[in-house]
FIMI-377921 format. One record per residue (C-alpha): residue in one letter; y, z, x. Coordinates in steps of 0.2 Angstrom, whole numbers, plus 5000, padded with zeros to 4 digits. Layout:
// FIMI-377921
AYZX
...
This chain:
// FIMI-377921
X500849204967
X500049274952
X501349314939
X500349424928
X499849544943
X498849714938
X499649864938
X498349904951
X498149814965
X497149814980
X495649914974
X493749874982
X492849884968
X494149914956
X493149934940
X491750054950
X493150164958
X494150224942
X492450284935
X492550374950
X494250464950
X496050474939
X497650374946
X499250424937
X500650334942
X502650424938
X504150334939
X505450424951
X507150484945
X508450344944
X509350424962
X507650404973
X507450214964
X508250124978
X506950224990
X505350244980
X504350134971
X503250254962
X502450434962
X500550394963
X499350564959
X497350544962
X496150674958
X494150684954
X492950804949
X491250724955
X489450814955
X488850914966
X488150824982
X489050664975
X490350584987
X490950414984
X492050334999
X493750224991
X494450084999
X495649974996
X496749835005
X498549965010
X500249855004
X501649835019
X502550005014
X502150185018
X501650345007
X502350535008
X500950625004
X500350775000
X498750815005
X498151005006
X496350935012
X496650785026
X498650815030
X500450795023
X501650675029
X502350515032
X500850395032
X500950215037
X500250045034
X498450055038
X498049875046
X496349855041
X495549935025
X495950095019
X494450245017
X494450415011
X493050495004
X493050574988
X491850744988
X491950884973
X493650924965
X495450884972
X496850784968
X498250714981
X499950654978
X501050534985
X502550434984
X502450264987
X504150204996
X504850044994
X504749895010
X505749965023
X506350115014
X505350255026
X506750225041
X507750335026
X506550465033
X506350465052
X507350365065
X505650295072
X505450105070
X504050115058
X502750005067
X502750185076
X501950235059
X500650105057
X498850185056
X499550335060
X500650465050
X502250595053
X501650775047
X502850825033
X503250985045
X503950845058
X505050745044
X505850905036
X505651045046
X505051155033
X504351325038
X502351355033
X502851475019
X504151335011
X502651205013
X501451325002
X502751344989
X502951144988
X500951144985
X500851264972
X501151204953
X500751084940
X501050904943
X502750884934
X503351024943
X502550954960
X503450794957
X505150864957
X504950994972
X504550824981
X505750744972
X507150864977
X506750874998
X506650684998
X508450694988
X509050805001
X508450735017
X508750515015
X509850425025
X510850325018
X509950145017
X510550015029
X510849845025
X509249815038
X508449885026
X508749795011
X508549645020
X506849705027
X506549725007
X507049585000
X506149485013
X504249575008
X504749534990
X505149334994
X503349335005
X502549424985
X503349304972
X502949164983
X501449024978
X501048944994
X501949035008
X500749015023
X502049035039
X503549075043
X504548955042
X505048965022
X505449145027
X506849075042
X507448945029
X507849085017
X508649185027
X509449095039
X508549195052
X507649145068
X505749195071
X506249305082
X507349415072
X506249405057
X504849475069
X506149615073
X506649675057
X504749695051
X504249785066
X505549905064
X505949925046
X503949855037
X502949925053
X501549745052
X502049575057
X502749465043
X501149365046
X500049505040
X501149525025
X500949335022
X499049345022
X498849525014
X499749465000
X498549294999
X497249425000
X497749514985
X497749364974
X495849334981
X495449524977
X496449514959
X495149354955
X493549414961
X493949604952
X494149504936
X492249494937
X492049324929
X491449164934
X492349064948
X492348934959
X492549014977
X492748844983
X494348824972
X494948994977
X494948974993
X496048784992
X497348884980
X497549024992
X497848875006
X496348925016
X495848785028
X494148795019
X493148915011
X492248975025
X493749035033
X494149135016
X492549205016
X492749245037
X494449345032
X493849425015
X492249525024
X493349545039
X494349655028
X493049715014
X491549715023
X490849585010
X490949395009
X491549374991
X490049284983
X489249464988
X490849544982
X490749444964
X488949484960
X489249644961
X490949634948
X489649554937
X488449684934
């Protein structure tokens, strides 16, 4: 896989969509490392009447988020493309957990989770008057309330867990992982209990983390904006051809990437 990967990945549009709105990434405190990856925090200010929908290609973890506008909670990984739609001034933050770190949070095998979310209410039973306190302050100071009900409501993280983890990260730094069966070798796991593991502890296949991670190299090349050989892309990727590439990337963006890249190129 691509060793210099963008701090930002997944983006439709990438270059287009942070003219459109701010993304501020926080690093958590060293105690919630071993659950979250990152804070995340988007906000825009855009003109009136203008709306501008983001998409972007969601990675096999879930989100707690905090959204006054379209609902707090425990969101999980959206199986096709991810929309919202960005209309006049407002901000949401989240925390992006690590692979298989939400089950620190809810009992519920994730795939429960999967293009659906838990409202924050649900996870931590906090009382409506609590929940607008959370909502109220600065970003720093909104980070840390998060912080500290995330610190005071984790399980303890299971070896399932960590092995769900380590798993999703061997599927990343891979070049050519196309199947399974480098994943069973690995692990000294069978297909079936690999198949287990994601669906309790990821919440997708470990298929559709093989090809959304194949996916991101595809959408990391064609946001670069420069010249390049579809054809070429498609054979490093390990796509049959490249009309099965450009089947699967419009399947998921709506656009066939030769599409896609004239419009990187304006």
């Amino acid at each position: 896989m691509n060793s210099n990967k963008p701090s930002v990945r997944g983006l439709i549009h990438e270059r287009q969509s942070l003219e459109k709105f701010k993304l501020d990434f926080i690093a958590p405190a060293t105690r919630l490392q071993p659950i979250i990856s990152r804070f995340w925090h988007v906000s825009w200010d855009l003109p009136d009447g203008e709306t501008y929908t983001q998409t972007n290609l969601p990675f096999p973890v879930q989100h707690l988020v905090i959204d006054p506008d379209k609902g707090s909670g425990l969101y999980g990984c959206t199986s096709g493309a991810f929309s919202y739609e960005l209309t006049g001034k407002g901000s949401v933050l989240g925390a992006r957990l690590l692979p298989g770190a939400a089950r620190t949070l809810t009992s519920r095998s994730i795939a429960t989770t999967t293009d659906s979310m838990i409202c924050f209410r649900d996870i931590f039973e906090i009382e409506s008057d609590e929940f607008e306190t959370l909502l109220s302050g600065d970003l720093p100071e909104l980070v840390i309330k998060l912080s500290k009900i995330i610190s005071d409501h984790a399980l303890p993280i299971s070896s399932h867990m960590k092995l769900a983890r380590k798993m999703v990260e061997f599927i990343e730094e891979q070049d050519a992982l196309t199947d399974l069966s480098s994943l069973s070798s690995a692990f000294d796991l069978s297909t079936r209990q690999i198949q287990r593991i994601f669906q309790d502890y990821i919440g997708v296949s470990p298929k559709w983390v093989i090809d959304r991670y194949r996916m991101f190299e595809a959408l990391d090349a064609l946001n670069e904006g420069k010249d390049l050989d579809l054809a070429q892309l498609a054979l490093r990727l390990d796509y049959a051809d490249q009309a099965h590439f450009s089947h699967q990337f419009k399947k998921l963006t709506g656009q066939s990437p030769k599409k896609y890249l004239k419009a990187q190129v304006r």
